[in-house]
N, CA, C and O atoms as CSV, one atom per row, in Angstrom:
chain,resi,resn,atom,element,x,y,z
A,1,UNK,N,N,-83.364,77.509,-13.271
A,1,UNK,CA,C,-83.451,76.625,-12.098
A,1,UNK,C,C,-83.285,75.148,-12.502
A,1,UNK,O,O,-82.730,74.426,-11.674
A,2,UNK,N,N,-83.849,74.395,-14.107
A,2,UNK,CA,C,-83.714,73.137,-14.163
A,2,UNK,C,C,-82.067,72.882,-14.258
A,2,UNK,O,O,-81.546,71.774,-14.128
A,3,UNK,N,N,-81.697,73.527,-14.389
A,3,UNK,CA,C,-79.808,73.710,-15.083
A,3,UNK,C,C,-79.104,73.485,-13.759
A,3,UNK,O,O,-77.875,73.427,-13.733
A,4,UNK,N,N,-79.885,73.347,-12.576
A,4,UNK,CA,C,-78.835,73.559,-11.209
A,4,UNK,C,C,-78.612,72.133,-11.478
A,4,UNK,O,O,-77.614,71.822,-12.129
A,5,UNK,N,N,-79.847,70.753,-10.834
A,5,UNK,CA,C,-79.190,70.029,-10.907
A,5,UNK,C,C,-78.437,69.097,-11.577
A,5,UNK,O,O,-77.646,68.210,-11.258
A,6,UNK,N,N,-79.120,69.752,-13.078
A,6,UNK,CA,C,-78.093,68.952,-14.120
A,6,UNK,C,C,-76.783,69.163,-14.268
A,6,UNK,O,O,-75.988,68.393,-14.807
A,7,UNK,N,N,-76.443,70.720,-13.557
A,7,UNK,CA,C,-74.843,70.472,-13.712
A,7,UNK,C,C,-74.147,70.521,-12.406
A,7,UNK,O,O,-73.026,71.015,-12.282
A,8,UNK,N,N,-75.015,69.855,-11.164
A,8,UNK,CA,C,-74.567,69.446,-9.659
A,8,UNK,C,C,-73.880,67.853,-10.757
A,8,UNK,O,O,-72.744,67.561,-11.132
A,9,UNK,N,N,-75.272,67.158,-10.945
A,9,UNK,CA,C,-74.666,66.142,-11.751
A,9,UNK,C,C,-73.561,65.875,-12.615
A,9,UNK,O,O,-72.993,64.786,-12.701
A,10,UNK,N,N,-73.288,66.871,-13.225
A,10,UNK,CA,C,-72.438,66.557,-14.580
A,10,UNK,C,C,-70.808,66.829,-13.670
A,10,UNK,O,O,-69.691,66.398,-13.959
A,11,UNK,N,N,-71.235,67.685,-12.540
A,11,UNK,CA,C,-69.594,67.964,-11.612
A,11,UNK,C,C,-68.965,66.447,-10.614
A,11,UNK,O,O,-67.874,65.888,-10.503
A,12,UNK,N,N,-69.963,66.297,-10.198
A,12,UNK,CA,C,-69.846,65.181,-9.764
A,12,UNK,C,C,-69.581,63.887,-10.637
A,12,UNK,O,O,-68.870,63.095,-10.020
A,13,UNK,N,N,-69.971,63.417,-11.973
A,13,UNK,CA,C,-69.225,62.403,-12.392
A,13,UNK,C,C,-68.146,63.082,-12.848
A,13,UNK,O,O,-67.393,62.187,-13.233
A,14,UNK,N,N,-67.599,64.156,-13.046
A,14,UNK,CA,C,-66.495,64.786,-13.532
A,14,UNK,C,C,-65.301,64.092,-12.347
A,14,UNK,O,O,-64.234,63.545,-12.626
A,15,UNK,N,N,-65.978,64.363,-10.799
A,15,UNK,CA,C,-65.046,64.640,-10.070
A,15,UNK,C,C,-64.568,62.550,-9.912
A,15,UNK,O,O,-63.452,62.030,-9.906
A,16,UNK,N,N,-65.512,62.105,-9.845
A,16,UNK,CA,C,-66.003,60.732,-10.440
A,16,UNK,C,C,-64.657,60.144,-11.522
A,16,UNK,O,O,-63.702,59.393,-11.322
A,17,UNK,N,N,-65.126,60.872,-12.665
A,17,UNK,CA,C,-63.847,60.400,-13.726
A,17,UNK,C,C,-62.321,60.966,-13.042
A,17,UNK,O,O,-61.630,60.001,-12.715
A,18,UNK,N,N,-61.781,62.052,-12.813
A,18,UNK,CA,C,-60.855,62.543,-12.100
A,18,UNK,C,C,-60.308,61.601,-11.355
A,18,UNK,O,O,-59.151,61.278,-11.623
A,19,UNK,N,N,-61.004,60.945,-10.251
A,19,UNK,CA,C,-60.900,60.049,-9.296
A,19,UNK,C,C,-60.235,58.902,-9.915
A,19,UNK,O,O,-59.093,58.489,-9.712
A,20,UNK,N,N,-61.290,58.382,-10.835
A,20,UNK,CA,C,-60.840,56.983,-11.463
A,20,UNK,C,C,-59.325,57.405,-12.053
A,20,UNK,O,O,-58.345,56.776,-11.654
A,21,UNK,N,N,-59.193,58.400,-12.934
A,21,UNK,CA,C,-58.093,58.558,-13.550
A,21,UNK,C,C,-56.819,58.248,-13.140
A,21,UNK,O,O,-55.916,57.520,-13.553
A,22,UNK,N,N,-57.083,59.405,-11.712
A,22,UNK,CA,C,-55.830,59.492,-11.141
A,22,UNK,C,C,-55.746,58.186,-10.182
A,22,UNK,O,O,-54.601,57.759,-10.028
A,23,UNK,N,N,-56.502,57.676,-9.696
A,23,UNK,CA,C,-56.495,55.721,-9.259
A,23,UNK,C,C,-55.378,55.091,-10.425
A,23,UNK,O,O,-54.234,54.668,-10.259
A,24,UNK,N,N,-56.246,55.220,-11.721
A,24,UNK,CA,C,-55.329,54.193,-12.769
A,24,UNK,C,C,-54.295,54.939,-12.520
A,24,UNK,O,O,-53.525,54.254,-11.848
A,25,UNK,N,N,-53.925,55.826,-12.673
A,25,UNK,CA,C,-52.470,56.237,-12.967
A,25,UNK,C,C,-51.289,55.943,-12.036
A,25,UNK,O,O,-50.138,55.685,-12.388
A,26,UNK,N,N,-51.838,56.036,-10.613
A,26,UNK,CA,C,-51.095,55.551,-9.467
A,26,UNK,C,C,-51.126,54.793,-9.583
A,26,UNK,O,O,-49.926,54.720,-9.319
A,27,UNK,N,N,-51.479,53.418,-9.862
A,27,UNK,CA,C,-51.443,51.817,-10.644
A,27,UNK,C,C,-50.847,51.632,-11.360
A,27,UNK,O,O,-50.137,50.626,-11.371
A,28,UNK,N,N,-50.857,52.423,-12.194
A,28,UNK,CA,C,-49.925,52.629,-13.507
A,28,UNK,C,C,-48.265,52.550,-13.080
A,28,UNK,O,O,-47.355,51.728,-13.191
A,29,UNK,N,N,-48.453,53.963,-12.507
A,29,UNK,CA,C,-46.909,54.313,-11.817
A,29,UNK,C,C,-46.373,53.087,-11.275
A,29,UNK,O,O,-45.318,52.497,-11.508
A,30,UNK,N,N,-47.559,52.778,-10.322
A,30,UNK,CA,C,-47.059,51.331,-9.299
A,30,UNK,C,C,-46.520,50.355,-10.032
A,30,UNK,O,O,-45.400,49.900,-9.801
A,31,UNK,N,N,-47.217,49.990,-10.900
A,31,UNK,CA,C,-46.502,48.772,-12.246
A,31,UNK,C,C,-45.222,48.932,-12.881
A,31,UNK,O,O,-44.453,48.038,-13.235
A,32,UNK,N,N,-45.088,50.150,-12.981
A,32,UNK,CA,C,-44.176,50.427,-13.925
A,32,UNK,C,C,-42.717,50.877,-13.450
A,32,UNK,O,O,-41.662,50.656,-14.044
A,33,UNK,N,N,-42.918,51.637,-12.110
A,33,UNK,CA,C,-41.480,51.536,-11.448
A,33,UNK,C,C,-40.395,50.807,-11.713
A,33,UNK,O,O,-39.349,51.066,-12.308
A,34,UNK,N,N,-41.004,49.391,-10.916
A,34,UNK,CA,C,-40.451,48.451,-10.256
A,34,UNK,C,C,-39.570,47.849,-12.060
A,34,UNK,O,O,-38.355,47.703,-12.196
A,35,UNK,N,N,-40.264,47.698,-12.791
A,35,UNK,CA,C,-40.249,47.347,-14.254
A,35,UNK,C,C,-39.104,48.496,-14.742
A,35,UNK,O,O,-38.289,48.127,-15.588
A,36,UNK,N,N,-39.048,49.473,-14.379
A,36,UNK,CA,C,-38.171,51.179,-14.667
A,36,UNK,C,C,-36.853,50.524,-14.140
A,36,UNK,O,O,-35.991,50.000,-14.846
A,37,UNK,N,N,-36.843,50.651,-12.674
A,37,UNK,CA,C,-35.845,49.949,-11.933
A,37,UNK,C,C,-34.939,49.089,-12.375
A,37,UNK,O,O,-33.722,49.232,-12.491
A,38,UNK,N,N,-35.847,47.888,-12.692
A,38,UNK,CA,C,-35.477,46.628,-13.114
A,38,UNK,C,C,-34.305,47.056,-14.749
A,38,UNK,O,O,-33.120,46.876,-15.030
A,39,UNK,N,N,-35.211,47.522,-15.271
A,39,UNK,CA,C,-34.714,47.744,-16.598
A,39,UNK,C,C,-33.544,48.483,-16.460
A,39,UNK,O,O,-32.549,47.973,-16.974
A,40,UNK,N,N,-33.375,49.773,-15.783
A,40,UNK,CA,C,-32.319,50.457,-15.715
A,40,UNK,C,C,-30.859,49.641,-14.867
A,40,UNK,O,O,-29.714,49.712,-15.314
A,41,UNK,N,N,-31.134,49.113,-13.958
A,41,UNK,CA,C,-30.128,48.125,-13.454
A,41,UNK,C,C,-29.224,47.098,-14.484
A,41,UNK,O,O,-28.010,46.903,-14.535
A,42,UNK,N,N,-30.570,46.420,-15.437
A,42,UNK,CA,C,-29.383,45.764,-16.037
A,42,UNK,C,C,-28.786,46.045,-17.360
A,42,UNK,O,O,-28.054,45.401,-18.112
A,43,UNK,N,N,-29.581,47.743,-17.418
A,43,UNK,CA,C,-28.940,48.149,-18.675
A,43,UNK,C,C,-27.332,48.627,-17.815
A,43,UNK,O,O,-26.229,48.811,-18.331
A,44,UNK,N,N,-27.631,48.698,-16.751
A,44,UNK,CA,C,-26.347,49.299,-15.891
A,44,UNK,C,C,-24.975,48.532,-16.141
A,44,UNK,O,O,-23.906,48.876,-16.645
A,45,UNK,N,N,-25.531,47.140,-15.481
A,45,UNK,CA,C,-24.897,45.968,-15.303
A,45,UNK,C,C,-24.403,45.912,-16.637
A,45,UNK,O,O,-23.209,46.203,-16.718
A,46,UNK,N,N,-25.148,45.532,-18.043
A,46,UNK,CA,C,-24.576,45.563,-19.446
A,46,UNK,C,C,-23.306,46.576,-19.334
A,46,UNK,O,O,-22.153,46.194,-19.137
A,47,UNK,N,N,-23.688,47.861,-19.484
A,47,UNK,CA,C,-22.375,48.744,-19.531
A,47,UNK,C,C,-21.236,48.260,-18.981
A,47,UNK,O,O,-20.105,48.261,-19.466
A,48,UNK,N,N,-21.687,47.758,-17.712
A,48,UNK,CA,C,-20.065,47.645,-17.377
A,48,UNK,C,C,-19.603,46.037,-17.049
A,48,UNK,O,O,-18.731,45.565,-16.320
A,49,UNK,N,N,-20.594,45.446,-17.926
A,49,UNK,CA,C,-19.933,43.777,-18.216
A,49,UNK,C,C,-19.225,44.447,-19.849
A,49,UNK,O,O,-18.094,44.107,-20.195
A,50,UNK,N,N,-19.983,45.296,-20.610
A,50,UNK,CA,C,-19.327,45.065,-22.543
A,50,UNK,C,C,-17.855,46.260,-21.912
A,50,UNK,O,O,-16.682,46.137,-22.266
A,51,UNK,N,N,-18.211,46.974,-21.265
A,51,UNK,CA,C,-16.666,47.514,-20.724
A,51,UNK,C,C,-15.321,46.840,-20.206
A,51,UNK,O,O,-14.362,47.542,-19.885
């Protein structure tokens, strides 16, 4: 019986960290697109200016 709520607890910051994770990561993504984008365009542009 002491084991219930210690691992109600331990699920819940689990679900806690999960949360945060996947937050940063969609942040992450969000940052990094636009930066993806960017980068791939003027590697684009290069190709076909040294062409």
């Amino acid at each position: 019986m002491l084991a219930q709520p210690f691992l109600k607890r331990h699920f819940w910051k689990k679900r806690l960290f999960d949360f945060k994770f996947t937050s940063t990561c969609k942040d992450f993504k969000r940052l990094i697109s636009p930066l993806v984008s960017i980068h791939f365009s003027l590697s684009l542009l290069l190709l076909i200016v040294l062409k």
